[in-house]
C-alpha positions as a Markdown table, in Angstrom:
| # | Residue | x | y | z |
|---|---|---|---|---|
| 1 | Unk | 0.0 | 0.0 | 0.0 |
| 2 | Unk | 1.1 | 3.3 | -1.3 |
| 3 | Unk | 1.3 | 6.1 | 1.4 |
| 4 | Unk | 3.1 | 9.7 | 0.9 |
| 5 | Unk | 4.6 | 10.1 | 4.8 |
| 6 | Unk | 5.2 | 14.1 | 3.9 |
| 7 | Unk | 1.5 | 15.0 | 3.2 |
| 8 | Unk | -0.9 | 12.7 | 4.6 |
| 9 | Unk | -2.3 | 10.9 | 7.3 |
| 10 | Unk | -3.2 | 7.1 | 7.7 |
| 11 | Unk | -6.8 | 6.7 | 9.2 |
| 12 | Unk | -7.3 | 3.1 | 10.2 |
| 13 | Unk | -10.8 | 2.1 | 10.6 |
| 14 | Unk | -12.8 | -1.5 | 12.4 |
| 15 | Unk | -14.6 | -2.7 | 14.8 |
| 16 | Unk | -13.3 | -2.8 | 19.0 |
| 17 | Unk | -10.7 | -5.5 | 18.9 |
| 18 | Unk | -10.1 | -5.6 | 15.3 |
| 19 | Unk | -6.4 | -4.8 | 15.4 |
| 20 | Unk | -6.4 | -1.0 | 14.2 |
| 21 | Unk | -4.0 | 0.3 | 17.6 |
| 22 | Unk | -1.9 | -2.8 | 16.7 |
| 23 | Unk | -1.5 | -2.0 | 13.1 |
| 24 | Unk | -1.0 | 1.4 | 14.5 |
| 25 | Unk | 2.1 | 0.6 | 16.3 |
| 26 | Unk | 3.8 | -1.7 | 14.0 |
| 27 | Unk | 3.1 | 1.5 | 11.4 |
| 28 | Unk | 5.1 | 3.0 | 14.1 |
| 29 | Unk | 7.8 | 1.1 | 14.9 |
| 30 | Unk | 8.8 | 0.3 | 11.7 |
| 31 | Unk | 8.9 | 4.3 | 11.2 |
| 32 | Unk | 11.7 | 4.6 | 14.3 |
| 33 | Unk | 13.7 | 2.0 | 12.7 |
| 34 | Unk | 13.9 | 4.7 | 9.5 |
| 35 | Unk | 14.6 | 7.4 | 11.6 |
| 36 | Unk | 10.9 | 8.8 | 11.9 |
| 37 | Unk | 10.5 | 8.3 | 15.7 |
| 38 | Unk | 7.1 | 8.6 | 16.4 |
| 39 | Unk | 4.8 | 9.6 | 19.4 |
| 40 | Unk | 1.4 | 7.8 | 21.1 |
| 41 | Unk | -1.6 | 10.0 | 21.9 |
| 42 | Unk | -4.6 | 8.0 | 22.9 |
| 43 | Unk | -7.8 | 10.2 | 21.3 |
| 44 | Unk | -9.4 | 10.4 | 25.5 |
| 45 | Unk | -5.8 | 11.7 | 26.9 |
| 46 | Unk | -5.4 | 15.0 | 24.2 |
| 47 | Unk | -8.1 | 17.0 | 26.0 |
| 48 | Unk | -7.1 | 16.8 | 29.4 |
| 49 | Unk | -3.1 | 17.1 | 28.3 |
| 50 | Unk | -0.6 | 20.0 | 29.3 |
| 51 | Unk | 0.7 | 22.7 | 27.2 |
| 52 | Unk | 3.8 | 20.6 | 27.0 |
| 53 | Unk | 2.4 | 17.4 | 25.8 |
| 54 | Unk | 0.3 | 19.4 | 23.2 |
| 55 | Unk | 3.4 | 21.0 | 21.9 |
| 56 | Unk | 5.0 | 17.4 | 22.0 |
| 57 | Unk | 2.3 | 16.0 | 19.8 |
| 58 | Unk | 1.8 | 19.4 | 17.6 |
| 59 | Unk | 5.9 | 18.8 | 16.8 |
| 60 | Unk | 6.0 | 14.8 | 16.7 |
| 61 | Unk | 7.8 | 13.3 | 13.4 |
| 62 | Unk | 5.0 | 11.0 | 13.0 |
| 63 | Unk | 2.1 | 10.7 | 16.0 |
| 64 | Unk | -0.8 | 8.1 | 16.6 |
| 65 | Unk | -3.9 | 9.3 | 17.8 |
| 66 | Unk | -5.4 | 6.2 | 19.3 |
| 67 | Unk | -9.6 | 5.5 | 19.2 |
| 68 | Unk | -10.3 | 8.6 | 17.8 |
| 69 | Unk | -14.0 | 9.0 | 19.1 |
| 70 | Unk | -13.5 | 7.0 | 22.3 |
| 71 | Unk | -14.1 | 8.9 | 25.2 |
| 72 | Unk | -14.6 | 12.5 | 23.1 |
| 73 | Unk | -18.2 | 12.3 | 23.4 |
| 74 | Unk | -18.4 | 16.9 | 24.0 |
| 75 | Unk | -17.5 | 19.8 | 21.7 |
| 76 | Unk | -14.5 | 20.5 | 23.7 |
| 77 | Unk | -12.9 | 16.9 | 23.3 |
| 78 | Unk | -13.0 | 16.5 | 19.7 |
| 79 | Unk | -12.0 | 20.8 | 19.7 |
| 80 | Unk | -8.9 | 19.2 | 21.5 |
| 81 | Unk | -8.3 | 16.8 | 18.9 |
| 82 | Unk | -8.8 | 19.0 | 16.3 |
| 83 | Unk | -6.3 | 21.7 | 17.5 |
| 84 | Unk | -3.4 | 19.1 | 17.4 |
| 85 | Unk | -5.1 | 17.5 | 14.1 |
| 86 | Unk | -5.4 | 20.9 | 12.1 |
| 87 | Unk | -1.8 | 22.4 | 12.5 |
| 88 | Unk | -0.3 | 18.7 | 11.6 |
| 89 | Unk | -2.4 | 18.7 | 8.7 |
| 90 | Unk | -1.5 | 22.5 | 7.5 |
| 91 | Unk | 2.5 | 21.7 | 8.3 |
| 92 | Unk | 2.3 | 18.4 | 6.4 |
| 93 | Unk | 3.6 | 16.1 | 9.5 |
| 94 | Unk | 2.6 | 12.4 | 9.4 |
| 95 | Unk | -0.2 | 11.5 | 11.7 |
| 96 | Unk | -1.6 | 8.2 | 12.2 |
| 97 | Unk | -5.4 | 8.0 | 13.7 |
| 98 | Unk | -7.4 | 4.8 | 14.8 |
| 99 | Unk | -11.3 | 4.7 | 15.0 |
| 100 | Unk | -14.1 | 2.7 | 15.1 |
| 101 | Unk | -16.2 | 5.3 | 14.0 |
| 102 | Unk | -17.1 | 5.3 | 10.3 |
| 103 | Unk | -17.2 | 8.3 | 7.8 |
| 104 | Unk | -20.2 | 9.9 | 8.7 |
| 105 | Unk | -20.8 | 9.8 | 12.1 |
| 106 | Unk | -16.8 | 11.5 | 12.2 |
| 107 | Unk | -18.4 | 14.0 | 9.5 |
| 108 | Unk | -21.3 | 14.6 | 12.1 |
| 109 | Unk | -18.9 | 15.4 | 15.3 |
| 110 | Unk | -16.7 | 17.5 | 13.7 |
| 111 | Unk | -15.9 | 19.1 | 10.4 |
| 112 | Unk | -12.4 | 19.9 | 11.0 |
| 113 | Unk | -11.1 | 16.4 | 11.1 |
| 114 | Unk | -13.1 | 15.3 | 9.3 |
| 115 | Unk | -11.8 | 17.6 | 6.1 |
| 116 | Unk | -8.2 | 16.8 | 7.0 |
| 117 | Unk | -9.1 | 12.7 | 7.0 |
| 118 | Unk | -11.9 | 12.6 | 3.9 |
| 119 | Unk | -10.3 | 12.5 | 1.0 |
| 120 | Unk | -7.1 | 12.8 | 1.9 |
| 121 | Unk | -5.8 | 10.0 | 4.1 |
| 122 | Unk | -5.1 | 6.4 | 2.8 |
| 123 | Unk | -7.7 | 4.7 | 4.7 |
| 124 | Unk | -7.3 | 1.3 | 5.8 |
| 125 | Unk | -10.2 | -0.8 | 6.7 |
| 126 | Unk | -10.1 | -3.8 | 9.2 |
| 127 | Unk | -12.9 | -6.3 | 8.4 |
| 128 | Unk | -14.8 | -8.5 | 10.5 |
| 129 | Unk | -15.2 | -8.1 | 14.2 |
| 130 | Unk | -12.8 | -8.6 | 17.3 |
| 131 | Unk | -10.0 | -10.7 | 17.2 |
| 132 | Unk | -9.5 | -10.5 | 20.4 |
């Protein structure tokens, strides 16, 4: 699979326990062994993060956001996502996201991220359910 590291993100879509924070980290491990050291945010943890770990994940090589969706569920979480999301995008640094959620109900939360993931990220679907 074909995927521009400069300008674009990776958004890895499935069902709870379908392997997409998995995938996710080998994505991101393999990136550190090229030099591209990248940084965890689980989706839930951005909001309630200091100014330091903001600035951490606004300046990250390459950064996961983990179950985007999960744990958002106001304006002010997915805001929170969306101010780390939006400058990433604009300065063309490599972000990773996870979600269970599909297309439209991310297009219904917010219209932000939603711009910055539809059509522009390679999107990777996970069939079937959890493999746990």
């Amino acid at each position: 699979m074909a995927w521009d590291w400069k300008t674009s993100a990776v958004l890895i879509q499935g069902m709870r326990g379908s392997g997409k924070s998995h995938l996710a980290a080998t994505l991101a491990m393999n990136l550190a062994l090229t030099g591209r050291v990248g940084t965890w945010a689980p989706a839930a943890s951005i909001p309630m993060a200091d100014y330091a770990r903001r600035e951490q994940w606004l300046s990250a090589p390459v950064l996961v956001i983990d179950d985007l969706g999960l744990g958002m569920g106001t304006e002010f979480g997915w805001g929170a996502v969306a101010a780390i999301a939006a400058p990433r995008w604009d300065d063309d640094l490599p972000t990773i996201y996870t979600t269970a959620l599909s297309e439209l109900q991310i297009a219904e939360r917010d219209a932000s991220i939603y711009d910055r993931l539809f059509p522009g990220a390679l999107l990777v679907e996970l069939p079937g359910g959890s493999r746990r």
